[in-house]
N, C-alpha and C positions, 0 to 999 in steps of 0.2 A: 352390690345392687340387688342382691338375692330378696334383702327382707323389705317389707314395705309398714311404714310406719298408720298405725289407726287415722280415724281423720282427726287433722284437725280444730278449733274452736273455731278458729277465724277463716277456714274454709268452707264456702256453700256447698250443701250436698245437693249432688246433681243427682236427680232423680231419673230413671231411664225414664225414653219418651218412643215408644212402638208401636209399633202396628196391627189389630187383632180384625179380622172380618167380624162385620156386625152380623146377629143372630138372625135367621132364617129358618121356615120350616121347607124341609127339601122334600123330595118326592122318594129317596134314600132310604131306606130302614136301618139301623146298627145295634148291634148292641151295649149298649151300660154297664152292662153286669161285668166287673173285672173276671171272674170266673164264666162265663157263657162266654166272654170274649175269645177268651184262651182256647175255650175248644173249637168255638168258630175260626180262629185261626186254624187250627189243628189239621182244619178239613180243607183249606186251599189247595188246588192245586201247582205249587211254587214249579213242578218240572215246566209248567207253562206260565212263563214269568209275566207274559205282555196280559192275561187273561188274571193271573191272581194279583199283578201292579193296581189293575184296572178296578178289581173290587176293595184293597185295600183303599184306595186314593177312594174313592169314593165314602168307606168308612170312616175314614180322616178326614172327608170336606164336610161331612154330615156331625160326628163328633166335635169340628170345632167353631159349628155356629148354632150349640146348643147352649143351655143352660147344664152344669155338672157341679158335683161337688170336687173339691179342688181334689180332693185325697186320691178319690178315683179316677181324676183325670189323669191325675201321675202316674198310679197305677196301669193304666189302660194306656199310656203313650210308654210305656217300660215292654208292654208287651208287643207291641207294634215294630219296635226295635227291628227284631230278629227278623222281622218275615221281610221289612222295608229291604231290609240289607239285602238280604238272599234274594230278591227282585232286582235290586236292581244291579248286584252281579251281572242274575239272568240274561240282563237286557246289554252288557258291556258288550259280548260280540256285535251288536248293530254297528258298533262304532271302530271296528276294528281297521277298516281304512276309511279313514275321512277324506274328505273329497268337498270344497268351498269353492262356492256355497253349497252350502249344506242342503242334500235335497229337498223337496218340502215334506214327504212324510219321514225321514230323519231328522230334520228340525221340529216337527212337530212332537216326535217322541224325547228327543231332548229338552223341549220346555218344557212335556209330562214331567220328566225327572225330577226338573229343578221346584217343577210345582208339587211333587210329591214329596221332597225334601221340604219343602216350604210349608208343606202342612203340619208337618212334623215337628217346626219348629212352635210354628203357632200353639199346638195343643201345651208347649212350655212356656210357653210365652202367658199361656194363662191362667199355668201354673203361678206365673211370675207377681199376674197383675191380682190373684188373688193374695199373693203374699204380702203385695206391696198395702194391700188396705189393714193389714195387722201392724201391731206395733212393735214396732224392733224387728223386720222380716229376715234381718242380715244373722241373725241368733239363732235362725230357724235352719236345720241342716236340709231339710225338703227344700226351703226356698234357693237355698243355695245349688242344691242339686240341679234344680230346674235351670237355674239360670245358666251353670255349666251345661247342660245338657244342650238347651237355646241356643250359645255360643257356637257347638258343636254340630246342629241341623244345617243354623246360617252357612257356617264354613261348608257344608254340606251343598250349600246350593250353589258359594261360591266355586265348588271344586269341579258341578256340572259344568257351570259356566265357562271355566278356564278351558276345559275338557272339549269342547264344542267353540272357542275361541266366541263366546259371544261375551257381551259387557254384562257387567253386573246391574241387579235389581238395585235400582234407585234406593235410596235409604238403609239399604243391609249394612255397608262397613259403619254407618255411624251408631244404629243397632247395635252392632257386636261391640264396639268402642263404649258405649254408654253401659251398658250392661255392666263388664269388667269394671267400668270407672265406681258404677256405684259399690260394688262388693269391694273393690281395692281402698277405695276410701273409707270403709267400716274393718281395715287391717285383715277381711276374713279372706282375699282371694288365693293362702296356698293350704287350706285347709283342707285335708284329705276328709273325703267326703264315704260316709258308707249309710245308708239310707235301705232302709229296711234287709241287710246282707246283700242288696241288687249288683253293687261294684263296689271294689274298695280301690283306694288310692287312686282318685280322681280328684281335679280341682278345677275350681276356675280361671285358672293365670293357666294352668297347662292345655284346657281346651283352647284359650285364647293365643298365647303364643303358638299353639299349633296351626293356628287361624293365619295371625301375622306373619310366620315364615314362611309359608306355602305360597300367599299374597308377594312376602319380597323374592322370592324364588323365579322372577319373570314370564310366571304362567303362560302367558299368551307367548312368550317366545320359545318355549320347550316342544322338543319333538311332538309328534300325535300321541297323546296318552299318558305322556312321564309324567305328569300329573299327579296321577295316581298313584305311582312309584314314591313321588317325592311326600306324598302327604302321608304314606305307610311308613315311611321313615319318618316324618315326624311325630305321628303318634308314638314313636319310641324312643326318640330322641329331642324335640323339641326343650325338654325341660333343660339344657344345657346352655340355653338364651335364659337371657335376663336382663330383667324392667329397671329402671330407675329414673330418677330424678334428672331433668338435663342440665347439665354443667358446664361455663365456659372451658372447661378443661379436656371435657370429651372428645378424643380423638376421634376424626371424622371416619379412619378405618374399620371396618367392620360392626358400624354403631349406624343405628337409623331413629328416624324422629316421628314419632306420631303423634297426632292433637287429636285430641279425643272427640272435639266439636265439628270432626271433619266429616265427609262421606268418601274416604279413599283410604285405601291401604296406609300402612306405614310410607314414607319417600327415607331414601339415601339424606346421612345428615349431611348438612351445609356447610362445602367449606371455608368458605369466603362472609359468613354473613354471622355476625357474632350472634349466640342465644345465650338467654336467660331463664330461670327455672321460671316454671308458668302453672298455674293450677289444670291447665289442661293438655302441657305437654310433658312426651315422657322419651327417655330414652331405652332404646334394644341395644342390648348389648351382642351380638354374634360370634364372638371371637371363639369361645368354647366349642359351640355348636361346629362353627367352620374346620376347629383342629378336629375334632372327633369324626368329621368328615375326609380330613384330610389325610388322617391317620387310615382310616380304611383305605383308601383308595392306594396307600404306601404299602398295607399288606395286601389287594388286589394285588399287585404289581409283581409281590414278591412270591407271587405261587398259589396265597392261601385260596380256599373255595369257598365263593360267595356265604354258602347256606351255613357257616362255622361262623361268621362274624358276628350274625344278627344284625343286617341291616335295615329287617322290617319289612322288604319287601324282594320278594325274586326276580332275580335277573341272569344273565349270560354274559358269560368272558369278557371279550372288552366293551359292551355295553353298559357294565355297573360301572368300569370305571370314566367312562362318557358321563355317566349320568352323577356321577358326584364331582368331576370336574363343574361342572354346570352349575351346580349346586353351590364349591367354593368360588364361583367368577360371582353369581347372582349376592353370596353373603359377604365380599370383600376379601376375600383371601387368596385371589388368584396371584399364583406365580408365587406364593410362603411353600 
């Protein structure tokens, strides 16, 4: 199930269909310049996260209803990276005990988040849609980058949202489904990606399966926070899942079905309802992922210390191994 075949003749290429804010002139100043960017970052004050969030998100709502050249927008959404992140660390103690509902200035800084993620994606997003006006944009390793990167915001807003138990932004999972679909149908979605030396060995099926298990991981039903836990482990392990083709044959065990024309996560595959291979469904495979899960949690047990494993993300004594039980109930391997 690992490789995934080019498109083919007699299948339509589904072209993604997203969402971009139309162009405005804001009252905002920013800067263009990839290099004045960079120093302008330099000088945030990130020790005050709620105060340096507040003027990045604003360089980001100002940035993506301008007019740029696509180069530089990639460039300039590379650099925003780092400071995003480090912000919104900053801001994880607010949410250190949750308490529903949610107050209203903690709910308010929680849709800050997901709005600050969300701009983030945007500024790739149109990376994307300037690719998509070239021809052949799937042969373009920028365009491709972008679009992992897109995957990777979206899943970003969804990881607020789990975080904060609030539902997801209407249209995001079929965004991220359509994205993957178009790059998976031009055979390029495990193509390690290195774009100007920025990251190497990233792709697009990895930012997406990272997306998808986190999604069938039962977010909304996980302690306060494991969230986060569970999506650090999958940025190091997620690539142990794998995509294929749905088959009457597929056991319904540790296998889940996704349509790509949907707006919902992957669901649990069906076991009573026979399927057929379809151009817009696909199967996950989890069984690998679930033993590599299960595997740890058998040397937790047997003495070893967390931080020797690499499980991606820090935990304590029988906590990690709480939280990867959880892990194999949500991926089908409970009681193996």
């Amino acid at each position: 199930m690992n490789r995934t075949e080019p498109l083919q003749k007699s299948e339509r290429v589904a072209v993604p269909v997203f969402s971009l804010p139309s162009q405005r002139v804001s009252a905002w100043v920013v800067e263009t310049s990839p290099a004045e960017t960079e120093a302008w970052l330099a000088t945030l004050p990130l020790a005050d996260s709620v105060q340096a969030a507040q003027q990045i998100y604003q360089a980001l709502f100002t940035l993506n209803r301008m007019l740029l050249n696509a180069d530089d927008r990639l460039l300039l959404m590379e650099l925003y990276r780092k400071p995003v992140a480090a912000v919104s660390a900053g801001l994880q103690p607010h949410f250190a005990h949750l308490s529903l509902p949610l107050k209203p200035r903690l709910k308010q800084l929680a849709d800050f988040l997901c709005q600050l993620h969300m701009e983030m994606a945007y500024g790739y997003k149109h990376a994307i849609k300037a690719g998509l006006d070239e021809r052949r944009p799937v042969e373009s390793e920028v365009f491709l980058f972008a679009v992992e990167r897109a995957i990777r915001y979206l899943g970003e807003v969804l990881l607020r949202s789990y975080q904060m138990y609030m539902p997801a932004a209407p249209g995001l999972w079929k965004e991220i489904h359509s994205f993957y679909r178009y790059v998976e149908q031009h055979g390029r979605d495990q193509q390690l990606l290195a774009v100007d030396g920025v990251e190497t060995g990233v792709t697009v099926r990895g930012a997406y399966l990272q997306t998808l298990m986190l999604g069938l991981c039962g977010p909304y039903q996980l302690p306060q926070n494991e969230c986060h836990q569970v999506n650090a482990f999958l940025a190091r392990w997620a690539h142990k899942a794998t995509l294929g083709p749905v088959t009457p044959s597929v056991d319904p065990v540790g296998h889940f079905l996704i349509d790509f024309e949907t707006d919902h996560p992957a669901v649990p595959f069906p076991r009573d309802v026979p399927l057929h291979a379809a151009p817009a469904l696909r199967a996950v495979d989890a069984i690998e992922l679930a033993r590599v899960v299960h595997d740890f949690s058998k040397r937790l047990q047997k003495g070893e210390a967390p931080r020797k494993l690499g499980l991606g993300f820090e935990c304590i004594g029988a906590g990690c191994v709480d939280t990867l039980r959880r892990m194999l109930r949500f991926w089908g391997l409970a009681g193996h």
